[in-house]
N, C-alpha and C positions, 0 to 999 in steps of 0.2 A: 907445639900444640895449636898456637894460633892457623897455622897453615892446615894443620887436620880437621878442622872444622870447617874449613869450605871445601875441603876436597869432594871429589864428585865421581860418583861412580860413571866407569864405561858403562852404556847402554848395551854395545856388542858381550860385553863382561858378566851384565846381566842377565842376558837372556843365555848364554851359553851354559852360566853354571845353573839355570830353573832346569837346566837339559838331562843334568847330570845324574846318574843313576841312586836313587835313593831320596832324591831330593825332589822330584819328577813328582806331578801330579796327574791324575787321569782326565784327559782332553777328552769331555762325553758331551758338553753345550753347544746348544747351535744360537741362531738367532733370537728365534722363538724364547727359548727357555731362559733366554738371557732379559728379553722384554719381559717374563712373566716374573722373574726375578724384582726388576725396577719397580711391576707393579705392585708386588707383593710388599715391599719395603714402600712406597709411597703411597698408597690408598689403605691403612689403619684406620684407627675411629675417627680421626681428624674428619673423614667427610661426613662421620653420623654426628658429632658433635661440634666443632669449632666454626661449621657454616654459621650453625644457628648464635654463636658465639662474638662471633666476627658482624654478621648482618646487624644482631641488636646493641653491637656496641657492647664495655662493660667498664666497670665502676672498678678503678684500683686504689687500692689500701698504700697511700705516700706518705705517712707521719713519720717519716725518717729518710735520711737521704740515699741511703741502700737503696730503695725501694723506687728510687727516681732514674729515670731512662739517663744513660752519657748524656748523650744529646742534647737533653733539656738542661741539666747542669752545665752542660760549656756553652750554651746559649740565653740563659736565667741564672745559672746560678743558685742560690739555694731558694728563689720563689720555684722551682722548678718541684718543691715538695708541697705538698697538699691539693696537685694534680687530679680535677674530681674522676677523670677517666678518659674512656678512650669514645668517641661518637661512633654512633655505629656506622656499615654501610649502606642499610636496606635492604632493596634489589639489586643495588650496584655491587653486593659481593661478588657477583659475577663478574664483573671487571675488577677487581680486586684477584678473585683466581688466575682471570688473562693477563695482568700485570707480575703477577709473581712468578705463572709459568713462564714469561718474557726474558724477568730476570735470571731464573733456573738455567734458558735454555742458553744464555749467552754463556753461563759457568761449564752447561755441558758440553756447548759447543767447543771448550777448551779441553773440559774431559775427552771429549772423544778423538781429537789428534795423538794427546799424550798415549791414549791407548791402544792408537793401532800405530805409534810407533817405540811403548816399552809394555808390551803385551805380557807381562807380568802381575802376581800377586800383589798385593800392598796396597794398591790402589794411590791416595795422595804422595802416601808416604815413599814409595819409589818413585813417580814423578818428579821428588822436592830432591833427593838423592842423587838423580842423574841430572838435575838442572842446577838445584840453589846449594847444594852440598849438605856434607856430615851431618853438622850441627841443626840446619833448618829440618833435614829430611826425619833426626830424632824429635824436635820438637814435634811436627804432624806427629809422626806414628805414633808418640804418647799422647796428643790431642785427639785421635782417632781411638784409642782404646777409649778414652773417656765416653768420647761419641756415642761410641754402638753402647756400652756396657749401662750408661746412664738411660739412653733411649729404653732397652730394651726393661730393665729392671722398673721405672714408670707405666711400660705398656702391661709388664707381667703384673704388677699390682690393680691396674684397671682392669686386668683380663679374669679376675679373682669375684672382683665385683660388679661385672657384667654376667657370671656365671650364675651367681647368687642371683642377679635380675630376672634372667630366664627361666632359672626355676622356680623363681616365684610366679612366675606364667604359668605355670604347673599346680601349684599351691604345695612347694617345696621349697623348704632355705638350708642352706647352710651351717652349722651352729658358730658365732660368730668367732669361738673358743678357737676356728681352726680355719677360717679364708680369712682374715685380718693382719696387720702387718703387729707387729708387738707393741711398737714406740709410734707416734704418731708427727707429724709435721715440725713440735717441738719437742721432740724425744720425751715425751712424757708417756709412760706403761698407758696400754689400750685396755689391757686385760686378755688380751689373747694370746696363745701360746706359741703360735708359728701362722704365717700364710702358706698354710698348702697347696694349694690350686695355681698359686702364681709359684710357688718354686719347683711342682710337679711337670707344670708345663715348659719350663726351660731345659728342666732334667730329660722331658723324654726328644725335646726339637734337638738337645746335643746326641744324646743315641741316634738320632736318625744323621746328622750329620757327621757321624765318625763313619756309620754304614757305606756313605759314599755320595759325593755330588749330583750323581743322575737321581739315587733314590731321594734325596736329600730337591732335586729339583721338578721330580717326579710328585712328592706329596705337596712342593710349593704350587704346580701347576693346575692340582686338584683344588686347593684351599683358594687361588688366583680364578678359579671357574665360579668356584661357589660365590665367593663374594660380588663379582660384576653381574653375577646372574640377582643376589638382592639386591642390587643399586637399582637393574633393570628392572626388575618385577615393582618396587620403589615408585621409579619413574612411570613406568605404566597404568600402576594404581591411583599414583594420585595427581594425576597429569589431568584427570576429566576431571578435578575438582577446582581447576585452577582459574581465578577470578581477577581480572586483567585489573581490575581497580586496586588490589593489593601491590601493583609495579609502580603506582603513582602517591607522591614522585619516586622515581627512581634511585635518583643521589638525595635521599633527605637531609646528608649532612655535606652535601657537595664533595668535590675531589679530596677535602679533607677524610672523611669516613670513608674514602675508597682505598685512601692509600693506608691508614690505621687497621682498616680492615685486611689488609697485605700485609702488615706484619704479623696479626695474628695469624694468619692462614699461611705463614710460612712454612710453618715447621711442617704441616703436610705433606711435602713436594721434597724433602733433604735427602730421602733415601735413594733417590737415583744415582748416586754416589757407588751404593755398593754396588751397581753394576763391577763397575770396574775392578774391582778387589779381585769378580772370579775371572778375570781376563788370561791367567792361564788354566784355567780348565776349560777354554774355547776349544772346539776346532779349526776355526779361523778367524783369531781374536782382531785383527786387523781389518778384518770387514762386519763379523759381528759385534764386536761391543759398541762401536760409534751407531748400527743401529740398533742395539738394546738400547742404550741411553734415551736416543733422538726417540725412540718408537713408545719407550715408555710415558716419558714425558706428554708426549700431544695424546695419550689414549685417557691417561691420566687427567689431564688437565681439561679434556671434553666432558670424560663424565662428573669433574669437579660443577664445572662449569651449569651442566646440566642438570645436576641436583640443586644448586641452586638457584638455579631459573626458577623449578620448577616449586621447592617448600618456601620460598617467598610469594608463589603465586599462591601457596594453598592457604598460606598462616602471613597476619599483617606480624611485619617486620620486626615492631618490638617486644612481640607476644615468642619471641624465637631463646632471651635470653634462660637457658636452664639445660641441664647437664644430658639431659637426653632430645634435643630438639625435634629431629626426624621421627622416634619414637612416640612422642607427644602427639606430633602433625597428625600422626596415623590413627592412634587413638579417640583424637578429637573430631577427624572423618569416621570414624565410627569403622577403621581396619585393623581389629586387633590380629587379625591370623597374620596380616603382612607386616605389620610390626614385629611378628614373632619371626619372620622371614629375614628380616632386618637386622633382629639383633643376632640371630643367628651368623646375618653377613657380616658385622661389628665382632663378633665374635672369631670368626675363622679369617679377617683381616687381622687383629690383633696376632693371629699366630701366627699368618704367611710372614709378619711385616716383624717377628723373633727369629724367625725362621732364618731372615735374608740378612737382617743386624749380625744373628750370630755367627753365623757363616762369614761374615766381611769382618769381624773382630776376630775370630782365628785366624785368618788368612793375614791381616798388619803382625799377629805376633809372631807368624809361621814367618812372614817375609822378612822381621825384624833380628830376627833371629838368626836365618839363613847368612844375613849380614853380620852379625856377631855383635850385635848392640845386645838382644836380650842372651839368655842362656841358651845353649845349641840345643838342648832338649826338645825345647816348643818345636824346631824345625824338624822334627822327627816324623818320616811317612808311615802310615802305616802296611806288613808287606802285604796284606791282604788286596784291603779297600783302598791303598793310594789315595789317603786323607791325612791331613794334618792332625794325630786323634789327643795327641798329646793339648797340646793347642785348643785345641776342639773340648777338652774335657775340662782345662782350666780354668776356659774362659767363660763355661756354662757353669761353673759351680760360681765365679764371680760375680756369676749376676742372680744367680740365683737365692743365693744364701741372703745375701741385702733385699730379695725382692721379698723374703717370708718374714724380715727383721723389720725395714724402715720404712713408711710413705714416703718415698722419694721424689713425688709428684712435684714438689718446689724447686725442684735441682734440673727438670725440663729445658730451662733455658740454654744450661750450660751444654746440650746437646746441638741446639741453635746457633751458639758462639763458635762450640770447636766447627760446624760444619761449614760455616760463613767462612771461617779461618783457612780451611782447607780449600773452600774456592776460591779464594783470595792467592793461596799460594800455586794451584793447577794454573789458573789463567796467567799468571809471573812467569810460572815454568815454559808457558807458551810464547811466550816476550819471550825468555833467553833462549830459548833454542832455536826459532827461527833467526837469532841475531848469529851465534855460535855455532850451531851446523845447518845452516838454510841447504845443503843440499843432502840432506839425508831424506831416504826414501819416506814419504808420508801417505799411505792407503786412504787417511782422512784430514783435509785441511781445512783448520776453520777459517770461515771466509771473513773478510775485511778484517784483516788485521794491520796496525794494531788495533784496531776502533773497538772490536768485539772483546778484546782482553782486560782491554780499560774498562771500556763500561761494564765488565761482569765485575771489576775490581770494585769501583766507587759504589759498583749498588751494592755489594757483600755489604762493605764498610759502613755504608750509609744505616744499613740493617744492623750492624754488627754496635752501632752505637745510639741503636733505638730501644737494645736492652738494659736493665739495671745494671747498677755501680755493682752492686753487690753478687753478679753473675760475672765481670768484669772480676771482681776479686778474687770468687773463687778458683774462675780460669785462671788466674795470675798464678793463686799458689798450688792449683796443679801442675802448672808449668814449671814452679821453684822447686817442686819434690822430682820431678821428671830433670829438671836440670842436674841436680845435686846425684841422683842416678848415674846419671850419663859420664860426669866429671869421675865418678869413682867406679866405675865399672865398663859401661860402654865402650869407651873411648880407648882402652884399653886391650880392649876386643873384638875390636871391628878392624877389618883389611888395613886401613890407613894407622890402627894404634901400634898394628909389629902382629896380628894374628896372619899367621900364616897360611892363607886362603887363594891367592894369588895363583899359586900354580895350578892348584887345582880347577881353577875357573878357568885359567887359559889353556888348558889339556885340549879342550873341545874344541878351540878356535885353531889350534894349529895343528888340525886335522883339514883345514881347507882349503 
């Protein structure tokens, strides 16, 4: 046993059996759709609301040691509770964005070798397989369901009550009997009977994703237009109202509120990740996914950037703290129709960015499976659409169903931790392969290594221990239920437990 848990799949092993008939998915992405992919999972509401979140700082609730960052605990100890908050960053949230896209780009930069040289499904979770073995590569892949399924179930509850926002633009609401979640933050009854709007919209992004990757990247690219077009239309509008005396000072809380402000404006930027997951539905994943990554990232991080130059110039900094910031801005220049523009953009970013989560969460249990950790079912194509539909249908009723039941909006972090963890383990994977097969063909090499693998390491970690204890715990006992899994089923049923998969995969190789 102890030797089956480092084992490590062949690379060549891998990509031979994605080959195989039945198990084959439809190669229909090019570059393009791959960067609109990144952006659609990275620009969510995070740029209509956490700028203004991030610039004015916020006040945290620490009356308990849960609720206190690692960090401060291994560095304080328990004065490390009653932490009045975080300083804001001002105008400086803009270096705050350029600081995190920094960080991002050094983890992609590891994403993108791993992918054009195991241009494969899975995303982390096959990278940790061919490099760190069995046991790490099931840890990600169940740290990756958590990822997207957590992410995605917090944005469908918010996308419930942005809906309701709009139409009260209109002078129409929802009755609350039926876009509310039932049980509230501490499971206490809300009075409501179901969130429909947030479980409606997961139910129909999974129908368009069993239909097929291109249609499935087809409506991402329309939803990916709309949105950059309200940022711009945003930018345009309230660009002439911009008042240079609102930039001064710039750092009000010095580098401290710059780099606080980078934790919070983290979570923004995670979903570049799922590039990778559709790396075989590429046409040429070894030259497109390292520039979907790269391309999303700087397009991404300009117009971060740029909205926040520009709603700090229009609103003084600490006037930003409140749940609709950009919204506000707009209203208080006296722009309700572009506000209406806006949320509409807030609106069809929430879906691109379900859209591309849920697509990269079937794709871990399709690849997961293929391998025989989960049940062989999930890896089922469909023979129409050459989609994972099985997979695809599971994993939408799994986020869907908890998004019409619980506010899960508290549980955010834990989207934050596994995604840290997974960069954490891509840029490892890129240490051991360049040590193990340094002469294996690479389309993309990340530069200065090791320098760039480390530093994308310590800054994960560094972030990964600026979260609560109590987000730390919960990742822990997702990982003990994922463990105890694995020990009684997986392990059993993967290549290396005695599943008989082995010929089958090498059928294709010794045809060459």
């Amino acid at each position: 046993m102890a030797s089956q848990l480092l084992q490590k799949k062949s690379i060549d092993k891998l990509i031979a059996y994605a080959n195989l008939q039945g198990h084959r998915l439809r190669k229909s992405l090019g570059p393009w759709s791959l960067t609109a992919l990144g952006i659609g999972a990275i620009i969510g509401t995070g740029i209509f609301i956490l700028t203004g979140t991030a610039a004015a700082g916020e006040v945290l609730e620490m009356h308990s040691v849960l609720k206190a960052p690692l960090l401060d605990l291994l560095l304080h100890g328990t004065k490390a509770i009653g932490t009045a908050g975080r300083p804001g960053a001002g105008p400086g949230i803009a270096l705050s964005f350029l600081l995190v896209a920094i960080a991002c780009a050094l983890a992609g930069l590891c994403y993108a070798e791993l992918a054009s040289m195991i241009p494969i499904a899975g995303s982390a979770y096959t990278y940790s397989y061919a490099t760190l073995g069995e046991i790490v590569a099931w840890i990600i892949g169940w740290d990756l369901i958590l990822e997207y399924a957590v992410s995605n179930m917090a944005v469908a509850v918010g996308f419930s009550a942005y809906v309701d926002s709009l139409l009260g633009g209109f002078g129409l609401r929802l009755p609350a009997c039926i876009s509310q979640p039932v049980f509230d933050d501490s499971l206490h009854r809300t009075g409501s009977y179901f969130n429909v709007p947030g479980f409606l919209i997961v139910m129909i992004l999974t129908v368009i994703l069993v239909m097929g990757i291109r249609e499935s990247a087809g409506a991402n690219n329309v939803m990916v237009g709309i949105k950059i077009t309200a940022i711009l239309i945003f930018i345009i509008a309230a660009s002439r109202f911009i008042h240079v005396s609102n930039w001064k000072p710039f750092m009000p809380n010095g580098w401290q509120g710059v780099l606080t402000g980078g934790a919070i404006v983290f979570f923004t930027y995670i979903g570049f990740d799922s590039v990778s997951t559709a790396a075989e539905e590429c046409k040429n994943p070894q030259r497109d996914v390292p520039f979907g990554i790269i391309a999303s990232l700087v397009i991404c991080a300009t117009l971060y950037i740029t909205v926040a130059l520009v709603l700090t110039g229009v609103q003084y900094w600490p006037t930003l703290r409140n749940a609709a910031p950009v919204a506000n801005a707009l209203m208080a220049l006296g722009l309700p129709n572009v506000m209406k523009w806006v949320t509409i953009g807030a609106l069809t970013g929430m879906i691109s960015s379900m859209l591309v989560f849920q697509l990269g969460q079937a794709r871990v249990w399709f690849a997961m499976s293929r391998d025989g950790l989960l049940p062989a079912v999930f890896s089922k194509v469909h023979s129409r659409f050459l989609t994972p539909h099985i997979s695809t249908w599971v994993a939408g009723f799994a986020v869907a169903i908890p998004s019409g039941l619980f506010n899960i909006g508290t549980l955010a972090d834990l989207s934050n931790i596994g995604t840290l963890f997974a960069f954490v383990l891509v840029s490892l994977g890129v240490l051991m392969l360049r040590r193990t097969q340094p002469d294996r063909r690479r389309s993309f090499r990340t530069p200065w290594v090791p320098a760039v693998p480390i530093l994308s390491i310590v800054s994960c970690i560094i972030l990964m221990a600026s979260l609560p204890l109590e987000t730390w715990l919960r990742f822990l006992v997702w990982l003990a239920i994922g463990l105890a899994i694995y020990l009684t089923y997986s392990r059993h049923h993967s290549e290396f437990g005695g599943k008989p998969r082995t010929s089958a995969i090498e059928a294709p190789l010794s045809c060459n």
